[in-house]
mmJSON file of the N, C-alpha and C atoms, coordinates in Angstrom:
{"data_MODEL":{"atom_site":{
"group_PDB":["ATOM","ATOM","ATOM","ATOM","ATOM","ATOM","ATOM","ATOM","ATOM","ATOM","ATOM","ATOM","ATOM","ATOM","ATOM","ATOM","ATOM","ATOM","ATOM","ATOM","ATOM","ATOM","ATOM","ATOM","ATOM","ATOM","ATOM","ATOM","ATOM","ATOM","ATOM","ATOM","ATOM","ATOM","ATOM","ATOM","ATOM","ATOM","ATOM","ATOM","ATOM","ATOM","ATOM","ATOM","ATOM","ATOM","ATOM","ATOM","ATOM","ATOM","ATOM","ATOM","ATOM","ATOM","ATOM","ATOM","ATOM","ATOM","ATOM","ATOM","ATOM","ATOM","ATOM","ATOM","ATOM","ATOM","ATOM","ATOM","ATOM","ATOM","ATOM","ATOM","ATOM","ATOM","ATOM","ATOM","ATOM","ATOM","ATOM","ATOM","ATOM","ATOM","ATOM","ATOM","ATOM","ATOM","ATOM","ATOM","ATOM","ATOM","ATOM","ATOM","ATOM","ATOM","ATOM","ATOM","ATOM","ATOM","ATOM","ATOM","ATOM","ATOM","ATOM","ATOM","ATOM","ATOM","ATOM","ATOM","ATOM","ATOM","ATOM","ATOM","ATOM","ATOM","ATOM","ATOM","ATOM","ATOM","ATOM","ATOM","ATOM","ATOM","ATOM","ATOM","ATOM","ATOM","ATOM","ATOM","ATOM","ATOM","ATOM","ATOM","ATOM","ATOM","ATOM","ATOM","ATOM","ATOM","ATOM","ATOM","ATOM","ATOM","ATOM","ATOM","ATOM","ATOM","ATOM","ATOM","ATOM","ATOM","ATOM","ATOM","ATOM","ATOM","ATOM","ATOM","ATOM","ATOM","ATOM","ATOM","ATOM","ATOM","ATOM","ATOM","ATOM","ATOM","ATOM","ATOM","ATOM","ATOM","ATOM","ATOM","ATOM","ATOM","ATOM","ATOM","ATOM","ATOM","ATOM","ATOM","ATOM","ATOM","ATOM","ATOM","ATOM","ATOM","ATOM","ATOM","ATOM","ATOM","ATOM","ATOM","ATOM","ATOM","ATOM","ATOM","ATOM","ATOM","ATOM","ATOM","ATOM","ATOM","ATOM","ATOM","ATOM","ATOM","ATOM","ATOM","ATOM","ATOM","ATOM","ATOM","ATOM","ATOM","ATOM","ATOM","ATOM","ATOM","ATOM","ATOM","ATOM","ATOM","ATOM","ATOM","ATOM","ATOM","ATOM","ATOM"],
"id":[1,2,3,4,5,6,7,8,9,10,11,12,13,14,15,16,17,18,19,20,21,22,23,24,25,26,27,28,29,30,31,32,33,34,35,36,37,38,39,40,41,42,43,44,45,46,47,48,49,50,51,52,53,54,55,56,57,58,59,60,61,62,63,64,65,66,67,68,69,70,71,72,73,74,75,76,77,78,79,80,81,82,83,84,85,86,87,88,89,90,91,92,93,94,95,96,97,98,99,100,101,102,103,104,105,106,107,108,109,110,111,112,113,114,115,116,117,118,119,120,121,122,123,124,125,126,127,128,129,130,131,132,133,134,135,136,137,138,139,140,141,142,143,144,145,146,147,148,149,150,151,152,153,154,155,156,157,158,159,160,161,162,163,164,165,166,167,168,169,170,171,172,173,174,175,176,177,178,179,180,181,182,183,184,185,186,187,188,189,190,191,192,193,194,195,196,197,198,199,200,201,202,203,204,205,206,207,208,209,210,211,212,213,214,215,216,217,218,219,220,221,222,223,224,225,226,227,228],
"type_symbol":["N","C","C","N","C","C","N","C","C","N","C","C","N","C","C","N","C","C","N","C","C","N","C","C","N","C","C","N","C","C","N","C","C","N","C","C","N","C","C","N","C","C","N","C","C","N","C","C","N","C","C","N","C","C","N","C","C","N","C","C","N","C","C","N","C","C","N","C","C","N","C","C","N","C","C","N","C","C","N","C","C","N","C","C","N","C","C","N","C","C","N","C","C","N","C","C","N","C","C","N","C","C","N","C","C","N","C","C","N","C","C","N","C","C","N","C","C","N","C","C","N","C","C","N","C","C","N","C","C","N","C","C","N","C","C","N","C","C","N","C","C","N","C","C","N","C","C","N","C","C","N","C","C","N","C","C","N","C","C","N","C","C","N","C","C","N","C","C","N","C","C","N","C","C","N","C","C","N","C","C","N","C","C","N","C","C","N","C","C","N","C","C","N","C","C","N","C","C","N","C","C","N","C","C","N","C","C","N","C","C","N","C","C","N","C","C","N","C","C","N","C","C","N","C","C","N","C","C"],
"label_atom_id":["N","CA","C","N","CA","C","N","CA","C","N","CA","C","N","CA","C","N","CA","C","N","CA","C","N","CA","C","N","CA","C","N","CA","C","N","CA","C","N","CA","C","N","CA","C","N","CA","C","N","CA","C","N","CA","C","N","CA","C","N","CA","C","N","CA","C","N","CA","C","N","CA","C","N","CA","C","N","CA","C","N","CA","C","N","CA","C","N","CA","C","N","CA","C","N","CA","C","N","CA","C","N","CA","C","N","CA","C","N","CA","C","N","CA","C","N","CA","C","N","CA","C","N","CA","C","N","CA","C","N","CA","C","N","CA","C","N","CA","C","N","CA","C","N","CA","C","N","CA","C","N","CA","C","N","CA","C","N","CA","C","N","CA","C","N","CA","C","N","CA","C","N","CA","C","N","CA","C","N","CA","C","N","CA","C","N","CA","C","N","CA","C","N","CA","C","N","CA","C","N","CA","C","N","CA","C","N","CA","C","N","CA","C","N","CA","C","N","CA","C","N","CA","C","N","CA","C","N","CA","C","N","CA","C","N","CA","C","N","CA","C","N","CA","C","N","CA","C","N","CA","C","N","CA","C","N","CA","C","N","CA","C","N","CA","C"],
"label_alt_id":[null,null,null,null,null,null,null,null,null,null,null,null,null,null,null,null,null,null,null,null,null,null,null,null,null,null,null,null,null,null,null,null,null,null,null,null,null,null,null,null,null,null,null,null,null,null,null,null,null,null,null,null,null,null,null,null,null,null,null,null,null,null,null,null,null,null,null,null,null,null,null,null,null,null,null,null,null,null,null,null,null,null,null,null,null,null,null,null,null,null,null,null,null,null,null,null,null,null,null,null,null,null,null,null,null,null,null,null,null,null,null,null,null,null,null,null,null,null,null,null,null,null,null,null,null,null,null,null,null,null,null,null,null,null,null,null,null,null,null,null,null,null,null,null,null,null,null,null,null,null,null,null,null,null,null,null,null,null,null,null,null,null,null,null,null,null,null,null,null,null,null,null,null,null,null,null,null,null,null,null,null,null,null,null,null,null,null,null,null,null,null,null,null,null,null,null,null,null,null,null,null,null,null,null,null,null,null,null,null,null,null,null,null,null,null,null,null,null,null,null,null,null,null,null,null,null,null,null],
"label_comp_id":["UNK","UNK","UNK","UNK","UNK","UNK","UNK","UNK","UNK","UNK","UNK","UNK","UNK","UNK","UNK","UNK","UNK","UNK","UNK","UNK","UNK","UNK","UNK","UNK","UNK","UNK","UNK","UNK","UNK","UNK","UNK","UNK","UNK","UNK","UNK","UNK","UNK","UNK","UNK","UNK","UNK","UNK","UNK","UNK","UNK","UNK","UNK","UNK","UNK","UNK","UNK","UNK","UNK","UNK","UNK","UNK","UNK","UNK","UNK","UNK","UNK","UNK","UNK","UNK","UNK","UNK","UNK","UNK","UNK","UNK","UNK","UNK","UNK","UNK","UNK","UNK","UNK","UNK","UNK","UNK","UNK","UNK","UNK","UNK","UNK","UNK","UNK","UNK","UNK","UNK","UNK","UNK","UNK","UNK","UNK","UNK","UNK","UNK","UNK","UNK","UNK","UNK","UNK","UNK","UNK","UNK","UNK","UNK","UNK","UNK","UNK","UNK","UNK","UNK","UNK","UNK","UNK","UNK","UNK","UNK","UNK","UNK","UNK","UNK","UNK","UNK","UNK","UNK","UNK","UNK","UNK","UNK","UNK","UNK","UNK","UNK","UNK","UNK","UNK","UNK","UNK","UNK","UNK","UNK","UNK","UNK","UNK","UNK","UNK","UNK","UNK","UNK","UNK","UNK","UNK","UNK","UNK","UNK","UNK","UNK","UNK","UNK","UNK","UNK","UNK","UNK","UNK","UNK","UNK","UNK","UNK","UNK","UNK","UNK","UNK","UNK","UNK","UNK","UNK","UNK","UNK","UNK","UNK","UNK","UNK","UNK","UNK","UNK","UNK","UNK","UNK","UNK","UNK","UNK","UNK","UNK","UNK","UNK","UNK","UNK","UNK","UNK","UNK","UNK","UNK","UNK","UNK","UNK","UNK","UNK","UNK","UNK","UNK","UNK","UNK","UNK","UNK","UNK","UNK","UNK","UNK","UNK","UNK","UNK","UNK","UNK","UNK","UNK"],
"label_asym_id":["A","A","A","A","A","A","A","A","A","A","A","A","A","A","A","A","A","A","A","A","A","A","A","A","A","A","A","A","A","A","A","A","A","A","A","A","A","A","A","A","A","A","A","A","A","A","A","A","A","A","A","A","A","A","A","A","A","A","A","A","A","A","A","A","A","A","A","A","A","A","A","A","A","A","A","A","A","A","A","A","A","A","A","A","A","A","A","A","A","A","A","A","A","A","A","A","A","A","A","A","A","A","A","A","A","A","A","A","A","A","A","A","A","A","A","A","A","A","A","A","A","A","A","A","A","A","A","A","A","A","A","A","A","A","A","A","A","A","A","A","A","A","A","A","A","A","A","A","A","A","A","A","A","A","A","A","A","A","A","A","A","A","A","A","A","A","A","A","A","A","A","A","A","A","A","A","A","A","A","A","A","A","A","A","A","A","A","A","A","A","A","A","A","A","A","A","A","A","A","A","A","A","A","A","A","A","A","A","A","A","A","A","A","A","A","A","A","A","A","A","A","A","A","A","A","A","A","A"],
"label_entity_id":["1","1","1","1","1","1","1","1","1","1","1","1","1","1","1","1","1","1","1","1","1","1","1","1","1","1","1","1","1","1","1","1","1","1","1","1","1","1","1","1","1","1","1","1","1","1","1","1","1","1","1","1","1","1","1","1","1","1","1","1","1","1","1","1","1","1","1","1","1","1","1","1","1","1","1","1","1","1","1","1","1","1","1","1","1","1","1","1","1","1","1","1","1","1","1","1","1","1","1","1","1","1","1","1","1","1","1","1","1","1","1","1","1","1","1","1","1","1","1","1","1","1","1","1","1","1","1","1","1","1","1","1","1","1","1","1","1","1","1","1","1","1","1","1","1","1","1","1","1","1","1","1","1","1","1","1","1","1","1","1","1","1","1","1","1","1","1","1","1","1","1","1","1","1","1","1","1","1","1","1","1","1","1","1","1","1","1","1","1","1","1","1","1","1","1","1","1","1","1","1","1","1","1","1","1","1","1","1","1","1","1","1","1","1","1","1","1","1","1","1","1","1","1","1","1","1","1","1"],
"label_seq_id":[1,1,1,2,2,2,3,3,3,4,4,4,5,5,5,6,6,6,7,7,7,8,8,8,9,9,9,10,10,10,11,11,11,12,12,12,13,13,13,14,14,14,15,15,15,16,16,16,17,17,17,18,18,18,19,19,19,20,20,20,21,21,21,22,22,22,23,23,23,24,24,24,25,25,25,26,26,26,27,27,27,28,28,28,29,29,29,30,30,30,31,31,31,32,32,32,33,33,33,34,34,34,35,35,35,36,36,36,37,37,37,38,38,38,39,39,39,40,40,40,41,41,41,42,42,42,43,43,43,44,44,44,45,45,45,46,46,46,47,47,47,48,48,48,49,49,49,50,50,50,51,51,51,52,52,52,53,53,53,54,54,54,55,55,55,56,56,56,57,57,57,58,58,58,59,59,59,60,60,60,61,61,61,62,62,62,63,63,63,64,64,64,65,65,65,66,66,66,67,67,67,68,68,68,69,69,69,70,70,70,71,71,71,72,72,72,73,73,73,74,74,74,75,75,75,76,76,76],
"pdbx_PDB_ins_code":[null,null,null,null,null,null,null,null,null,null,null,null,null,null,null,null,null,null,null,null,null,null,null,null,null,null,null,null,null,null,null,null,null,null,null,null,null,null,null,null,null,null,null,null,null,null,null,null,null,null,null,null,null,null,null,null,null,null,null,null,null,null,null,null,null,null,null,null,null,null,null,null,null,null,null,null,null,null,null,null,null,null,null,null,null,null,null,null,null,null,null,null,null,null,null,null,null,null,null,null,null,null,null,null,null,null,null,null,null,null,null,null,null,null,null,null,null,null,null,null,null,null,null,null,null,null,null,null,null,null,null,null,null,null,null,null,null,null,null,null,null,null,null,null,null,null,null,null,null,null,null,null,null,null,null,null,null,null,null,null,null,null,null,null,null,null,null,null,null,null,null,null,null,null,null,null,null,null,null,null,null,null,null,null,null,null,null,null,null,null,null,null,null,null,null,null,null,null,null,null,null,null,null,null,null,null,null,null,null,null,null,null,null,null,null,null,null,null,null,null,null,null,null,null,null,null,null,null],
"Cartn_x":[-21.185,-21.198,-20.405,-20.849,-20.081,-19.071,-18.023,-17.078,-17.363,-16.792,-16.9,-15.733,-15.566,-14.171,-14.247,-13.292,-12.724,-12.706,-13.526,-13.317,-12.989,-11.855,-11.288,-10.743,-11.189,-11.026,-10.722,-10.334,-10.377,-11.319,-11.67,-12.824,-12.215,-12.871,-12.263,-13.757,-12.612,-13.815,-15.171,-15.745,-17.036,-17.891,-17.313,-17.933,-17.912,-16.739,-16.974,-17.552,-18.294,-19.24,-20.89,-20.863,-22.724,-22.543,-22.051,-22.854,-22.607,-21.714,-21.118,-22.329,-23.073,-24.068,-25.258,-25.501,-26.756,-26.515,-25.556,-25.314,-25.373,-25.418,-25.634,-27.135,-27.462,-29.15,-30.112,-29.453,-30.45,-29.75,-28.751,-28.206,-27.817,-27.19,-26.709,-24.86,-23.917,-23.078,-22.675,-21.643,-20.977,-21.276,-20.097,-20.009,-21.346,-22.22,-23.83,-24.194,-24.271,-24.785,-24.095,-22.962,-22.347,-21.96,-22.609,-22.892,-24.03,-24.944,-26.078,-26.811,-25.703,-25.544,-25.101,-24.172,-23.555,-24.279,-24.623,-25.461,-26.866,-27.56,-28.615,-28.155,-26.348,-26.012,-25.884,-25.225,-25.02,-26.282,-27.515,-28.832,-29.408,-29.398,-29.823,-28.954,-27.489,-26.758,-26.979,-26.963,-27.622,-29.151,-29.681,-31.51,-30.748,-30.575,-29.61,-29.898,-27.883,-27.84,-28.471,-29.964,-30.788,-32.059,-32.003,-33.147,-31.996,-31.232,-30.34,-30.706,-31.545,-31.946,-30.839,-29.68,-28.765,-28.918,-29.215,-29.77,-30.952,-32.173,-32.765,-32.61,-31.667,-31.596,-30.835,-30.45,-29.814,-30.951,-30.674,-31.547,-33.001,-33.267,-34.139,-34.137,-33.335,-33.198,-33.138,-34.197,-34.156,-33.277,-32.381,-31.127,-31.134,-30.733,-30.804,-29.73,-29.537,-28.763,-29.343,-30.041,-29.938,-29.445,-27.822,-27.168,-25.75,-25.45,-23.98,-22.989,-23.575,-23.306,-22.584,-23.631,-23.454,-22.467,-22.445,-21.385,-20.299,-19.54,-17.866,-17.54,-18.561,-17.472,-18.31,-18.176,-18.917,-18.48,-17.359,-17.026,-17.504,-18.246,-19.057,-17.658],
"Cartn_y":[-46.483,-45.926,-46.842,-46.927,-47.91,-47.147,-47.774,-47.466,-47.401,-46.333,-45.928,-46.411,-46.485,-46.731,-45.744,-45.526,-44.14,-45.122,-44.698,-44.912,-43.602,-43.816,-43.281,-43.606,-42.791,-42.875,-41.732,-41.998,-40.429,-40.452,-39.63,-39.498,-38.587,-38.687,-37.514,-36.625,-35.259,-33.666,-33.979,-34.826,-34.654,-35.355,-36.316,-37.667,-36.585,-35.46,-35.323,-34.226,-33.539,-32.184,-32.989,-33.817,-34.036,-34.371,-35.465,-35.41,-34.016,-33.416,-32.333,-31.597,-31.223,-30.273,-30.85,-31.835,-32.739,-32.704,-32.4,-32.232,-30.45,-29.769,-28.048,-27.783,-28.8,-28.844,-29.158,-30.518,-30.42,-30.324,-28.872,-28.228,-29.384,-30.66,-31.701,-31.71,-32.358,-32.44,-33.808,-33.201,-34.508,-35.624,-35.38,-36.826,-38.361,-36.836,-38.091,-38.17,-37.489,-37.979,-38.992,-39.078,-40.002,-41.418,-41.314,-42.308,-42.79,-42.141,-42.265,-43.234,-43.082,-43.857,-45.078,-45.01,-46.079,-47.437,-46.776,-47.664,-48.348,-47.264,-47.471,-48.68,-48.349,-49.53,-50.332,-50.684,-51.913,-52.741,-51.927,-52.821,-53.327,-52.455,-52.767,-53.982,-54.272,-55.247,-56.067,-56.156,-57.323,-58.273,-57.103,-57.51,-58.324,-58.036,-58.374,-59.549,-60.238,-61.358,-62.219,-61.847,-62.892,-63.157,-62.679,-62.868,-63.559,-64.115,-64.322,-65.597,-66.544,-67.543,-68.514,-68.161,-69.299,-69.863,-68.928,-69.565,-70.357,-70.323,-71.08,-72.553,-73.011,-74.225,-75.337,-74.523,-75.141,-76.003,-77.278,-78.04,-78.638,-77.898,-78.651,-79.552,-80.663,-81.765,-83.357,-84.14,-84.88,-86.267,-86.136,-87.106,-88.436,-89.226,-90.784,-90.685,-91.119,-90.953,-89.68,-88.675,-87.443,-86.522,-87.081,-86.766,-86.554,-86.396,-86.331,-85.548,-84.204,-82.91,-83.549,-84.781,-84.499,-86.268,-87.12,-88.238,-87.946,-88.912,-89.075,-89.769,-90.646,-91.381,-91.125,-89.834,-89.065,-89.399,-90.03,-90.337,-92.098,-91.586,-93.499,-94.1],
"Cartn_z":[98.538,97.203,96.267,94.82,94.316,93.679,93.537,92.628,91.174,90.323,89.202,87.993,86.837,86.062,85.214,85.193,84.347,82.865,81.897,80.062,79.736,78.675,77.666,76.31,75.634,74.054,73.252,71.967,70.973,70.057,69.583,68.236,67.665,66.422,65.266,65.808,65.213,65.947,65.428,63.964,64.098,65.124,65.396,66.254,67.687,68.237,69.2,69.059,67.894,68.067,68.019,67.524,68.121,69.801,69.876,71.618,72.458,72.232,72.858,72.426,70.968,70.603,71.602,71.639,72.409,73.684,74.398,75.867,76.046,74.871,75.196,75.043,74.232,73.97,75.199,75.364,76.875,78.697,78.218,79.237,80.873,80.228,80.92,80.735,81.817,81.447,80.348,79.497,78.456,79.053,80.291,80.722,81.115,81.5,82.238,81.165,79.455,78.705,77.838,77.581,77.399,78.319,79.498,80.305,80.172,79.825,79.859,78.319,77.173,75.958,75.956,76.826,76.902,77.589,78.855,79.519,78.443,77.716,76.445,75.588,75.028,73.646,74.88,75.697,76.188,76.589,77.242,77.393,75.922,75.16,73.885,73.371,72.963,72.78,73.581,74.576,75.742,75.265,74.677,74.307,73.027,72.35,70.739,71.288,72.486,72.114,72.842,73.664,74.747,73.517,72.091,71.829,70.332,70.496,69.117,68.806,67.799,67.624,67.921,67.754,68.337,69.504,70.154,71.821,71.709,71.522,71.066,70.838,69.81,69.802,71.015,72.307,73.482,73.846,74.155,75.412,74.489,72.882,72.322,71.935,71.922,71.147,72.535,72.056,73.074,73.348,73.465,73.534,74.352,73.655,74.645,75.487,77.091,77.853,78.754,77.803,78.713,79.238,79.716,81.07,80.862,79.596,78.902,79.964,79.7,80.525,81.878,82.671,84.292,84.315,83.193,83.424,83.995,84.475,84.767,83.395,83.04,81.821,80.397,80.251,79.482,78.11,77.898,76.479,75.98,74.64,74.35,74.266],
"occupancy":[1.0,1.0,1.0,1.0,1.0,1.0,1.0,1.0,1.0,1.0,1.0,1.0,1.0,1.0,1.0,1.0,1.0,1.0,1.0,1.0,1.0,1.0,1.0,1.0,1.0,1.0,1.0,1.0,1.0,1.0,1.0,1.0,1.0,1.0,1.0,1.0,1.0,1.0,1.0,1.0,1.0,1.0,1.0,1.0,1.0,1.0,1.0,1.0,1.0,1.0,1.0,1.0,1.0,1.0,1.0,1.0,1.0,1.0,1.0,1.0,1.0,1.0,1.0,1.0,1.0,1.0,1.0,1.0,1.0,1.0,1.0,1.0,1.0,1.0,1.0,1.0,1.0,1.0,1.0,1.0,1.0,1.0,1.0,1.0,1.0,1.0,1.0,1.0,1.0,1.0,1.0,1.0,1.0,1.0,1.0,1.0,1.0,1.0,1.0,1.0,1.0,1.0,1.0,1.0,1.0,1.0,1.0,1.0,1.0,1.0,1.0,1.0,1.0,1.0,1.0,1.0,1.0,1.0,1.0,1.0,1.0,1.0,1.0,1.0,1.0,1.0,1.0,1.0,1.0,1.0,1.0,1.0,1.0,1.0,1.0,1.0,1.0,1.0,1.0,1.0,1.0,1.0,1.0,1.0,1.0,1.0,1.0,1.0,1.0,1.0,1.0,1.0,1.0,1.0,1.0,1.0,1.0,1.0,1.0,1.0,1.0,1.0,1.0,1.0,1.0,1.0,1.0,1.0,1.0,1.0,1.0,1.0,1.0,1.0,1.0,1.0,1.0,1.0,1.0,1.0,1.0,1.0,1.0,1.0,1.0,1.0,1.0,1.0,1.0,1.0,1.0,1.0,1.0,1.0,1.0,1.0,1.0,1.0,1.0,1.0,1.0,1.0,1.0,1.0,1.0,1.0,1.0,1.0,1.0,1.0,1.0,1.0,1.0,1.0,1.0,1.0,1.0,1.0,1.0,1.0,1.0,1.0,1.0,1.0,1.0,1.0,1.0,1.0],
"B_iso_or_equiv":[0.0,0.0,0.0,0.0,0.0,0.0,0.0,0.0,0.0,0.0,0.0,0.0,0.0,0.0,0.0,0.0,0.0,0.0,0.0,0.0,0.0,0.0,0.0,0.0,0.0,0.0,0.0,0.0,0.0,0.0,0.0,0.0,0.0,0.0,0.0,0.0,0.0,0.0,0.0,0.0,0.0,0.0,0.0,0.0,0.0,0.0,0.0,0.0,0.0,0.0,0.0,0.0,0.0,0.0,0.0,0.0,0.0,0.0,0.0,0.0,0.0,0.0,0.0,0.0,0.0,0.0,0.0,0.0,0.0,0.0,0.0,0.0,0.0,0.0,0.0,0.0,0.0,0.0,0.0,0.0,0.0,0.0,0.0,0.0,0.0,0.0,0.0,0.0,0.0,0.0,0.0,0.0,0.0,0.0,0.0,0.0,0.0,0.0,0.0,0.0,0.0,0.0,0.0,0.0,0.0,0.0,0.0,0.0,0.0,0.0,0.0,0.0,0.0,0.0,0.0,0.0,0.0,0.0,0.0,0.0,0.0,0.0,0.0,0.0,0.0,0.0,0.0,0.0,0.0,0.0,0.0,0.0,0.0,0.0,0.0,0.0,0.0,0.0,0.0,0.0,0.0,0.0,0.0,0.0,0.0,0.0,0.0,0.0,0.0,0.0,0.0,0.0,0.0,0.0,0.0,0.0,0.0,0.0,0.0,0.0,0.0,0.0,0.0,0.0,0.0,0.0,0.0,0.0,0.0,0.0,0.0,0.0,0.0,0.0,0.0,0.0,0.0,0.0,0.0,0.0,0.0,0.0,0.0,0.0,0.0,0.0,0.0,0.0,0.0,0.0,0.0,0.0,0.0,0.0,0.0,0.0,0.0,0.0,0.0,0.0,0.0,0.0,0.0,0.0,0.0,0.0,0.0,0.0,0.0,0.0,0.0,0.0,0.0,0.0,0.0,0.0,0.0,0.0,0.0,0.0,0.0,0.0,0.0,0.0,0.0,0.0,0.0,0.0],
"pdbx_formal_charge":[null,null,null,null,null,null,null,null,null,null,null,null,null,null,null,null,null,null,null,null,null,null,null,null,null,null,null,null,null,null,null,null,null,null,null,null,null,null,null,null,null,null,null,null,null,null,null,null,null,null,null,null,null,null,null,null,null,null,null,null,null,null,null,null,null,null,null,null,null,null,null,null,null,null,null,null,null,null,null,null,null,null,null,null,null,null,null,null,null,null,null,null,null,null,null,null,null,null,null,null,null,null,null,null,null,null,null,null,null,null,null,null,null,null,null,null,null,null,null,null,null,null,null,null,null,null,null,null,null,null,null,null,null,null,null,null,null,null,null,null,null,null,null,null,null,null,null,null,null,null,null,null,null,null,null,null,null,null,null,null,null,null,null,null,null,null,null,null,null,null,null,null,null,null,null,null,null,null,null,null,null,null,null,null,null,null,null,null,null,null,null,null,null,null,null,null,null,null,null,null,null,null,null,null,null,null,null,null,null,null,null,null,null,null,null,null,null,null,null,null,null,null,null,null,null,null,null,null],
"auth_seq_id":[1,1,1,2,2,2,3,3,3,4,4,4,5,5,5,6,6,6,7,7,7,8,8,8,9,9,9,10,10,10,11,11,11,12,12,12,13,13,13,14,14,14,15,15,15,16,16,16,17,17,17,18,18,18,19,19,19,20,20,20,21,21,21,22,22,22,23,23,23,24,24,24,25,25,25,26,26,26,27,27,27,28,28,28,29,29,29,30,30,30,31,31,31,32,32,32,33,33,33,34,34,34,35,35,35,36,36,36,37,37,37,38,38,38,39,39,39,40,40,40,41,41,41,42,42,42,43,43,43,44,44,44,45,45,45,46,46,46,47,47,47,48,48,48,49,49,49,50,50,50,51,51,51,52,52,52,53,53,53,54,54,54,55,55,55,56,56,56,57,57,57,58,58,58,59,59,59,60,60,60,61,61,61,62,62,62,63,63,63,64,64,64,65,65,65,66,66,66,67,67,67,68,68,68,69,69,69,70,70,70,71,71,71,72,72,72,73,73,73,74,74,74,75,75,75,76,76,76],
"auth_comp_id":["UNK","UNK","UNK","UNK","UNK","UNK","UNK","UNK","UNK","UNK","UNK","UNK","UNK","UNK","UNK","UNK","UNK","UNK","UNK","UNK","UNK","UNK","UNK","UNK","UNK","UNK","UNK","UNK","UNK","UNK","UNK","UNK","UNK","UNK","UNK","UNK","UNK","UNK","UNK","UNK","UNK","UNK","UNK","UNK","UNK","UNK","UNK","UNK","UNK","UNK","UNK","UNK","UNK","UNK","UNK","UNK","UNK","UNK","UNK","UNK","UNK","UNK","UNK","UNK","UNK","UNK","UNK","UNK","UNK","UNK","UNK","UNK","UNK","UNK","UNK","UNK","UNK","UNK","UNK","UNK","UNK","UNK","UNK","UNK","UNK","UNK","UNK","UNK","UNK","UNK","UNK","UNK","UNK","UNK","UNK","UNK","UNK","UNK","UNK","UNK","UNK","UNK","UNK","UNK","UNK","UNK","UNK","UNK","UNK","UNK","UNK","UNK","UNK","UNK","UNK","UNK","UNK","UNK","UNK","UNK","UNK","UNK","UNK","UNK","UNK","UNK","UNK","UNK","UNK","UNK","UNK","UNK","UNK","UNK","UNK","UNK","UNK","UNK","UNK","UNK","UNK","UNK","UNK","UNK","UNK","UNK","UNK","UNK","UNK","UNK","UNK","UNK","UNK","UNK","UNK","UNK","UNK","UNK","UNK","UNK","UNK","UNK","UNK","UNK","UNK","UNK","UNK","UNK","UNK","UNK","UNK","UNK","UNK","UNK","UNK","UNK","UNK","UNK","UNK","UNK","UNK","UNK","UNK","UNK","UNK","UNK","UNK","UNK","UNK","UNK","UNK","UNK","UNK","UNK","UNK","UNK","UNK","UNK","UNK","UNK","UNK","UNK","UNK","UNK","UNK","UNK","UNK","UNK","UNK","UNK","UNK","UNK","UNK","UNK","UNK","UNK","UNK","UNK","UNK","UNK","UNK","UNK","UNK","UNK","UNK","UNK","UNK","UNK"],
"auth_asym_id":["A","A","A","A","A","A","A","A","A","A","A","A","A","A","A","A","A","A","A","A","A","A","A","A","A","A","A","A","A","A","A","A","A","A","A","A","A","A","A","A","A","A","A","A","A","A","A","A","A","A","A","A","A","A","A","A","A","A","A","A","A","A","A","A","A","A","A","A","A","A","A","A","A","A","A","A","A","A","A","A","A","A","A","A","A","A","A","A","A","A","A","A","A","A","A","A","A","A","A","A","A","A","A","A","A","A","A","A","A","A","A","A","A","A","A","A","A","A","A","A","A","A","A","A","A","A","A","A","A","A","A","A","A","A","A","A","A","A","A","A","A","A","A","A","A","A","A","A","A","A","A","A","A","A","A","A","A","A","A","A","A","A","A","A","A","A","A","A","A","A","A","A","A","A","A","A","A","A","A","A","A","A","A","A","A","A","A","A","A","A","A","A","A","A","A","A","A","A","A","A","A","A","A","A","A","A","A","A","A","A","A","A","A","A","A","A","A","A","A","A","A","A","A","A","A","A","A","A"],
"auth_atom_id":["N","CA","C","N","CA","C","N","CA","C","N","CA","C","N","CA","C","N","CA","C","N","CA","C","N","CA","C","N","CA","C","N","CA","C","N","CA","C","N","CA","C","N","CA","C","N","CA","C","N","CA","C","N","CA","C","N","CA","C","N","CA","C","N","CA","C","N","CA","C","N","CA","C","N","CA","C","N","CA","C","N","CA","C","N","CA","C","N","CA","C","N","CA","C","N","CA","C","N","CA","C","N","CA","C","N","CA","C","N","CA","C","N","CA","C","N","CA","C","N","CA","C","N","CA","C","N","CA","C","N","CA","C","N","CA","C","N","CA","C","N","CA","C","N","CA","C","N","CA","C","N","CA","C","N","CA","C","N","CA","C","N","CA","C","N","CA","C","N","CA","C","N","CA","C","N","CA","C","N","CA","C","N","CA","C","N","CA","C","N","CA","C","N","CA","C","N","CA","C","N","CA","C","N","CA","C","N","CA","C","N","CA","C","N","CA","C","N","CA","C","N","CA","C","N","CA","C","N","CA","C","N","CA","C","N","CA","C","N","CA","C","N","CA","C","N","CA","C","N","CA","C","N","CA","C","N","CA","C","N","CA","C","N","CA","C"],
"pdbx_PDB_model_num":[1,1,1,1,1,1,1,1,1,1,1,1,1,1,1,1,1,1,1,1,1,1,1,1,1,1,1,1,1,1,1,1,1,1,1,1,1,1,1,1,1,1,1,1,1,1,1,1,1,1,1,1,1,1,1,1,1,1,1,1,1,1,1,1,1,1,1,1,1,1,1,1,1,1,1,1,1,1,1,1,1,1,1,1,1,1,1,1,1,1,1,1,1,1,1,1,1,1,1,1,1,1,1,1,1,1,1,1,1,1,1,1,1,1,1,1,1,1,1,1,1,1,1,1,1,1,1,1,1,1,1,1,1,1,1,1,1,1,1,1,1,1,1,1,1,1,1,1,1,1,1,1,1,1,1,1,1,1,1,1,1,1,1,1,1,1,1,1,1,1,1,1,1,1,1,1,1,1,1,1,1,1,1,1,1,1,1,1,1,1,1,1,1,1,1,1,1,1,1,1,1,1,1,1,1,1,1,1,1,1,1,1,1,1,1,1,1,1,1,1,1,1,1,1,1,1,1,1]
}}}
């Protein structure tokens, strides 16, 4: 079984009356639904930064030498 980590935080009472209303709604506990968000923003932020055009420009540019990265005497 894997091990779990205990998160903790505070919210002000409105922040903690919706999920609490949304966990009486679909008769689940807080906790799996607030696990269950979390796990959601973090895949979603993940998608964010694998599709972030900054990445993109790695490895496009075709360089003389090539091999900068893998030299010992990597400095001209």
């Amino acid at each position: 079984m894997r091990r779990k980590k205990v998160v903790q935080t505070e919210v002000d009472p409105a922040t903690d009356a919706r999920p609490r209303h949304i966990a009486d709604r679909r008769s689940i506990p807080l906790k799996d639904l607030v696990r269950e968000e979390l796990r959601s923003y973090a895949d979603r932020l993940e998608g964010d930064i694998e599709t972030d055009p900054a990445f993109e420009i790695i490895g496009c540019w075709d360089l003389k030498g090539k091999n900068w990265s893998e030299r010992k005497d990597w400095r001209p």
